[in-house]
C-alpha positions in Angstrom: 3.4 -4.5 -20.8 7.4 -3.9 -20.4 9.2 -4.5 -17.2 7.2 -2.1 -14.5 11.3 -0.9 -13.9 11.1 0.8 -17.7 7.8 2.7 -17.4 7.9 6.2 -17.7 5.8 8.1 -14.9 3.0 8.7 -17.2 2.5 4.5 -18.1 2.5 4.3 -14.3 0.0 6.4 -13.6 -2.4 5.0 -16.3 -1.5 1.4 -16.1 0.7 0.2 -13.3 -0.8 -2.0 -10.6 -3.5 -2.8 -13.0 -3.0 -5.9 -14.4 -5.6 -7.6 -13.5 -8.8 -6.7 -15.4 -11.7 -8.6 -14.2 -14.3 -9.3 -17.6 -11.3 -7.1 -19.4 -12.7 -4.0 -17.9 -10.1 -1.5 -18.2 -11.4 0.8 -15.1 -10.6 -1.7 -12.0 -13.8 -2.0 -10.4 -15.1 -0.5 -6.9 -14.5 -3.3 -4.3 -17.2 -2.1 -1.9 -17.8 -4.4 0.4 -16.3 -4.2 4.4 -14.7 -8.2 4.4 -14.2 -11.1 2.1 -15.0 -14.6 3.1 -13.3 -17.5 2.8 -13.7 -21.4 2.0 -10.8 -23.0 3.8 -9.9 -22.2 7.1 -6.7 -22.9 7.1 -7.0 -20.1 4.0 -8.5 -18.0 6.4 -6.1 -18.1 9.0 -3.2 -17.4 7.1 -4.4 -14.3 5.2 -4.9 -12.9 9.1 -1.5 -14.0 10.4 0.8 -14.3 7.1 -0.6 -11.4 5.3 -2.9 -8.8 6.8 -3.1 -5.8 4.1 -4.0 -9.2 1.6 -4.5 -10.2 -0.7 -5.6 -12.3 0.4 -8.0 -9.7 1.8 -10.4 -10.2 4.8 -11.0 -7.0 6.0 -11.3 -3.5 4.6 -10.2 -1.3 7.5 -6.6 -3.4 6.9 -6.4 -3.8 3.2 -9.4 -3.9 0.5 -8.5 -4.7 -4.0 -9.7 -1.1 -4.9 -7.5 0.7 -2.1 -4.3 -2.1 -2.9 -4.2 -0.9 -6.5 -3.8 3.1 -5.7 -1.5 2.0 -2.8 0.5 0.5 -4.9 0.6 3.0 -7.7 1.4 5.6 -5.2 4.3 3.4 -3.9 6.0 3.6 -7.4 5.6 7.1 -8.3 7.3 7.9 -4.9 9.9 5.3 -4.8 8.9 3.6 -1.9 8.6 0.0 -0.8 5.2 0.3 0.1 2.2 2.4 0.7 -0.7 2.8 3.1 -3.6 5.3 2.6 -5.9 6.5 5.3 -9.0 8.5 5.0 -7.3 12.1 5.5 -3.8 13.9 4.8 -4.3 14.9 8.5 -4.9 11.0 9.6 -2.0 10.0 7.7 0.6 12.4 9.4 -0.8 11.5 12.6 0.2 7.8 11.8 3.1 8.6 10.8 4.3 10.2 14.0 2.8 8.4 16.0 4.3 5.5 14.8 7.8 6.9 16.3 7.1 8.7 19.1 6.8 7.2 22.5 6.4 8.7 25.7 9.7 11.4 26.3 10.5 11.8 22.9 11.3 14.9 21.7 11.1 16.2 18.0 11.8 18.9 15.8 9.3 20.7 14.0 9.5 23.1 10.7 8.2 26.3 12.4 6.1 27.4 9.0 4.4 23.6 9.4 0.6 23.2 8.9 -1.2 24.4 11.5 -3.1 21.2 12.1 0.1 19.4 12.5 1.8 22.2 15.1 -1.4 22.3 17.1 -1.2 17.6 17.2 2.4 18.0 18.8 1.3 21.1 21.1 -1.5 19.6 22.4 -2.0 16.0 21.7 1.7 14.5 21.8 2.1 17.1 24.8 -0.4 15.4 26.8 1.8 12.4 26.0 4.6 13.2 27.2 6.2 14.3 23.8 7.9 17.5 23.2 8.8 19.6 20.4 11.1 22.0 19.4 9.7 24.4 16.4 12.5 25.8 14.0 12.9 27.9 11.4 14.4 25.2 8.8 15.7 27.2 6.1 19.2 26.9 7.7 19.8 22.9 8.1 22.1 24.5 11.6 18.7 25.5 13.2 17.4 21.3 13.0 20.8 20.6 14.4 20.9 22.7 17.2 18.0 21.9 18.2 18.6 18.0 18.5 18.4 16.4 22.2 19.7 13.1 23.1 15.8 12.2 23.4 15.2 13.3 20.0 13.1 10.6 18.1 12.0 12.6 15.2 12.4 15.4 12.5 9.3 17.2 11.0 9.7 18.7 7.7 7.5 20.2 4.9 9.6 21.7 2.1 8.4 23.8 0.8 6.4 25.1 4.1 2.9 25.7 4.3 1.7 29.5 3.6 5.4 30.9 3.4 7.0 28.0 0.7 10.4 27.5 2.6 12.5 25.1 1.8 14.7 22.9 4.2 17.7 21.3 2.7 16.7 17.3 2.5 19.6 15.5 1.9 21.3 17.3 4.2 18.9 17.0 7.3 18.3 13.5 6.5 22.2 12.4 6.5 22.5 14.4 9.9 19.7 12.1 11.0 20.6 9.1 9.9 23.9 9.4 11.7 22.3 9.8 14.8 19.1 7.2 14.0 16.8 9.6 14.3 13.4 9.4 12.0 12.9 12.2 9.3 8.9 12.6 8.4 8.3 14.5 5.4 5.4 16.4 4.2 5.1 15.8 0.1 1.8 17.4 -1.1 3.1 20.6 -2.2 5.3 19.2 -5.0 3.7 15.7 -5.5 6.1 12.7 -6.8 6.1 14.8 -10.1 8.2 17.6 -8.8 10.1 16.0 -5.7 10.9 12.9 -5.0 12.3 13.0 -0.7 12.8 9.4 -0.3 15.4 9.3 -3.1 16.9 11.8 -0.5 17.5 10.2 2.7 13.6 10.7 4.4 12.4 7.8 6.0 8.7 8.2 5.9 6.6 10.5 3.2 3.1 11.4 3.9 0.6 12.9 1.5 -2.7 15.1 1.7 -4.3 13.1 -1.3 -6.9 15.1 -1.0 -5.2 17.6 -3.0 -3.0 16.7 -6.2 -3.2 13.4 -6.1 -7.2 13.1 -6.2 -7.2 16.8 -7.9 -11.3 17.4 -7.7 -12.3 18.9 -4.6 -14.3 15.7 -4.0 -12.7 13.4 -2.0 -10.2 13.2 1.3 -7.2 10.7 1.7 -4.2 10.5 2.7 -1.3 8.8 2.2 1.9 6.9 3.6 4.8 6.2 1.8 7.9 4.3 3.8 8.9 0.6 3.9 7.6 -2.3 4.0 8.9 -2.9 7.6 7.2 0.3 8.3 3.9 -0.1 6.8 3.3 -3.7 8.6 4.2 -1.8 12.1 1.5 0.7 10.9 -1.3 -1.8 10.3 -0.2 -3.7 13.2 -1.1 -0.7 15.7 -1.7 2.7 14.2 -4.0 1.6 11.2 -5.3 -1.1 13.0 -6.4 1.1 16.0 -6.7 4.5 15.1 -9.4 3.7 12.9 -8.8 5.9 9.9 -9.5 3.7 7.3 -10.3 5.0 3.5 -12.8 3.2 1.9 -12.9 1.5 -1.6 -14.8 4.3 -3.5 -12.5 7.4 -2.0 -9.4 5.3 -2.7 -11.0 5.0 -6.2 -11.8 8.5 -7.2 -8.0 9.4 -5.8 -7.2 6.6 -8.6 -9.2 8.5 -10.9 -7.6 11.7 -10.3 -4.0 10.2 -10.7 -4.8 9.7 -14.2 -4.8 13.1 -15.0 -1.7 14.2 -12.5 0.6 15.3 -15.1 -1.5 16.9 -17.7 -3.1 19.0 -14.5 0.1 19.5 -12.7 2.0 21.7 -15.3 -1.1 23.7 -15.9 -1.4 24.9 -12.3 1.9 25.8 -12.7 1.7 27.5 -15.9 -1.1 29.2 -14.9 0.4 30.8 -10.9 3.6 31.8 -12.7 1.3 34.0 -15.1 -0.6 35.2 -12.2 3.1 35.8 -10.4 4.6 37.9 -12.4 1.5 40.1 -13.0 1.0 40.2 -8.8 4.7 41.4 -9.0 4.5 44.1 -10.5 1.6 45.5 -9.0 1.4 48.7 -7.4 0.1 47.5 -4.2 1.2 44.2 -3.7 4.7 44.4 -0.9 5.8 40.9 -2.3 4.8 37.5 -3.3 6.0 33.6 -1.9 6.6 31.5 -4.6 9.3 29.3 -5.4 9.2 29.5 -9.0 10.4 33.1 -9.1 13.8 34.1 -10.2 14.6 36.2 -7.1 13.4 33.6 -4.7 15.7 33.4 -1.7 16.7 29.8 -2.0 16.6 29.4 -5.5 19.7 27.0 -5.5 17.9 24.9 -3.5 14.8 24.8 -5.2 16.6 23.7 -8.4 18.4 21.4 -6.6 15.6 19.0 -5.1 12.7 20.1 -6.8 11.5 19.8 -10.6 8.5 22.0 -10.6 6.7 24.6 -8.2 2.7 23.9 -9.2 0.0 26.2 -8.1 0.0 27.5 -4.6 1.8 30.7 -3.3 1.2 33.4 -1.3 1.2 37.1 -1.2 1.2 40.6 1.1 -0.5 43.8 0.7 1.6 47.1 1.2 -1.6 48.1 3.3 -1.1 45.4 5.3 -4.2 45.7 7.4 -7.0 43.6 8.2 -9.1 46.2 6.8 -7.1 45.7 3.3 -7.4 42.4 3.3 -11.0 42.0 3.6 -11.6 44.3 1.6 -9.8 42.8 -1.1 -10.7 38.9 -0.3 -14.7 40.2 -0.3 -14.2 41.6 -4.0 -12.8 38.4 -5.7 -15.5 36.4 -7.4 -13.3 33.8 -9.6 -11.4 33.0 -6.2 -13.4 31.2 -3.6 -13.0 31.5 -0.5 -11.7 28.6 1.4 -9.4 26.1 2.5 -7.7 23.5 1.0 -6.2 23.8 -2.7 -5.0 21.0 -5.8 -8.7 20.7 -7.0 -10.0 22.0 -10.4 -11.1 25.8 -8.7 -9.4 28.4 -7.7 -9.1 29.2 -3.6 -8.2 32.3 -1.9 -7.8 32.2 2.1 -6.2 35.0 4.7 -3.7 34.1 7.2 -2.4 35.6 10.0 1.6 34.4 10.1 4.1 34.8 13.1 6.8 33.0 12.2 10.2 32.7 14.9 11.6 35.8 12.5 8.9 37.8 12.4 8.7 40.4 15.2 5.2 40.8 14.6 2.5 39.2 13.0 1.8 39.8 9.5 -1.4 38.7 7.2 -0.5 36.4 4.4 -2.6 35.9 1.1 -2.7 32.5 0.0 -3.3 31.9 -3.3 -4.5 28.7 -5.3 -4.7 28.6 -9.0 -7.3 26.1 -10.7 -8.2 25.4 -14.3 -9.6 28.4 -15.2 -8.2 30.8 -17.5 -4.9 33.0 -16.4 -6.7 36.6 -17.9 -9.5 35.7 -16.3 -7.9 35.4 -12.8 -5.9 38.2 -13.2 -8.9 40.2 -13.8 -10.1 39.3 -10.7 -7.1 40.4 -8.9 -7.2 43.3 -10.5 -10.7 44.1 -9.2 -9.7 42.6 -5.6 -6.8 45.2 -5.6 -8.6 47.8 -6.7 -11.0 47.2 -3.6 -8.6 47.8 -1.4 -7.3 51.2 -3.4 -11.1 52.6 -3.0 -11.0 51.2 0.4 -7.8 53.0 1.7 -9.1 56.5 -0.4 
């Protein structure tokens, strides 16, 4: 195989981290097993002392052959000096924070964040002692302003969670580093393939791999991508006591979705930006979040630090009632109902949004487009929609 510097993103997925092919079988096979034994003791001792994560390994809650491999893979494709993944996107971007935060630190927060993650720093890191300071992020001046002299840590997900907004990267991440503050990043929206944040200043990048990454609907995992400084801290404390280990066969069905990352990635794309610019046009539709379209409001900035925009937007009704919304979320039949997206179906789920420049709360359609044909989803749009036209007569 050439130098692992000269492969192109689609070699790594298939091959990199690989090399070793016990009885030349060219799927690695599934480590399961919770410890590895040794024959020397002095062997023993240092694998637990000189190299915890392995190999040598000697414990699969710290590092396992299986989960090494997609670590490793996932290190590449980001960039990053090293990788650690945990049993859920939401375990891993508790690590990740918590792995900064002490007692009277304060951090800023993407207002638009996942919910899950607003509600840990609300409630969890409040009863802490950690505070937090939620902004609106499209303006890098809002993250600025809202810095304290305790600040510790800066939250972003660009593109946002149910809206798609975007925070400026390279230039939050250079106003951080000045001041030594930690920048956290939320990559699961655009994947490795369409963004690459640590090539722009962020310090620590954290995955759902339940989505893209694994890209079946049948397995959680989550992933941290940082240093290697970083990633021995984490397995020191975090991963070592927080418990949320991943075990050999998740770690190896995420492997076996990375295969097939760029063939499904453009696809879901290919296939939103259909449905996009038929929801568009549509009579009843007030407007649709997506950062693929032309008119989107930071469109310079999309082209500038991102390659693709996938399958996940989100939409609003004119009629933008409960009542509408039901009514059009009951008549869909291709789109399921439910949460979570990057798997092989398409997902439909109802959100109530108050963002800081909303005066009011609004409901939000969030779309996720699968595998399945583009006609074919339209078409069930269409009959959604027109649910909510006989609904409103």
């Amino acid at each position: 195989m050439d130098s692992p510097e000269s492969l192109g993103i689609d070699t790594v997925l298939q091959h990199y981290a690989e090399e070793n092919q016990p009885f030349g079988a060219v799927v690695p096979p599934i480590y399961q097993s919770s410890l590895f034994s040794f024959e020397d003791i002095d062997d023993f001792a240092a694998a637990l002392s000189e190299s915890p994560p392995g190999p040598p390994f000697f414990y699969s809650r710290i590092g396992n052959p299986t989960v090494d491999i997609v670590e490793r893979k996932i290190a590449k494709l980001e960039g990053a000096e090293a990788c650690k993944l945990i049993g859920t996107g939401m375990g891993a971007i508790t690590m990740a924070i918590f792995s900064v935060v002490k007692s009277g630190s304060h951090c800023v927060v993407v207002d638009t964040c996942y919910k899950p993650v607003r509600q840990l720093f609300e409630t969890m890191l409040a009863r802490l002692g950690v505070t937090a300071t939620f902004v609106d992020g499209r303006c890098p001046e809002t993250v600025f302003e809202a810095v304290r002299p305790e600040t510790d840590l800066i939250y972003l997900e660009s593109p946002s969670s149910i809206l798609f907004r975007l925070q400026d990267i390279e230039a939050i991440t250079a106003f951080a580093r000045q001041r030594g503050i930690v920048t956290v990043i939320d990559n699961t929206y655009s994947t490795p393939l369409y963004q690459s944040p640590l090539a722009m200043g962020v310090d620590i990048l954290v995955h759902s791999a339940t989505k893209y990454l694994a890209g079946h609907s049948d397995v959680t995992a989550g992933a941290i991508c940082t240093s290697a400084e970083r990633v021995a801290g984490m397995l020191k404390e975090e991963v070592n006591f927080l418990g949320s280990a991943i075990g050999p066969f998740p770690a190896w069905l995420v492997l076996r979705g990375l295969r097939t990352l760029s063939l499904r990635l453009p696809r879901h794309e290919s296939t939103a930006n259909s449905v996009v610019g038929w929801l568009q046009d549509h009579p009843r539709v007030k407007g649709v979040n997506h950062t693929s379209l032309a008119d989107f409001e930071q469109r310079e900035l999309f082209l500038k630090q991102m390659k693709g925009s996938a399958g996940l937007f989100s939409f609003e009704l004119k009629d933008g009632s409960e009542a509408a919304v039901r009514s059009f979320v009951r008549a869909l039949r291709l789109f399921k109902l439910g949460v979570s997206w990057g798997g092989f179906e398409s997902l439909v789920v109802p959100v109530l949004m108050h963002p800081l420049d909303w005066p009011e709360p609004r409901w939000v359609i969030r779309l996720y487009c699968g595998l399945e044909s583009p006609d074919d989803l339209i078409r069930d749009l269409a009959r959604g929609l027109e649910a909510v036209s006989n609904a409103s007569a």
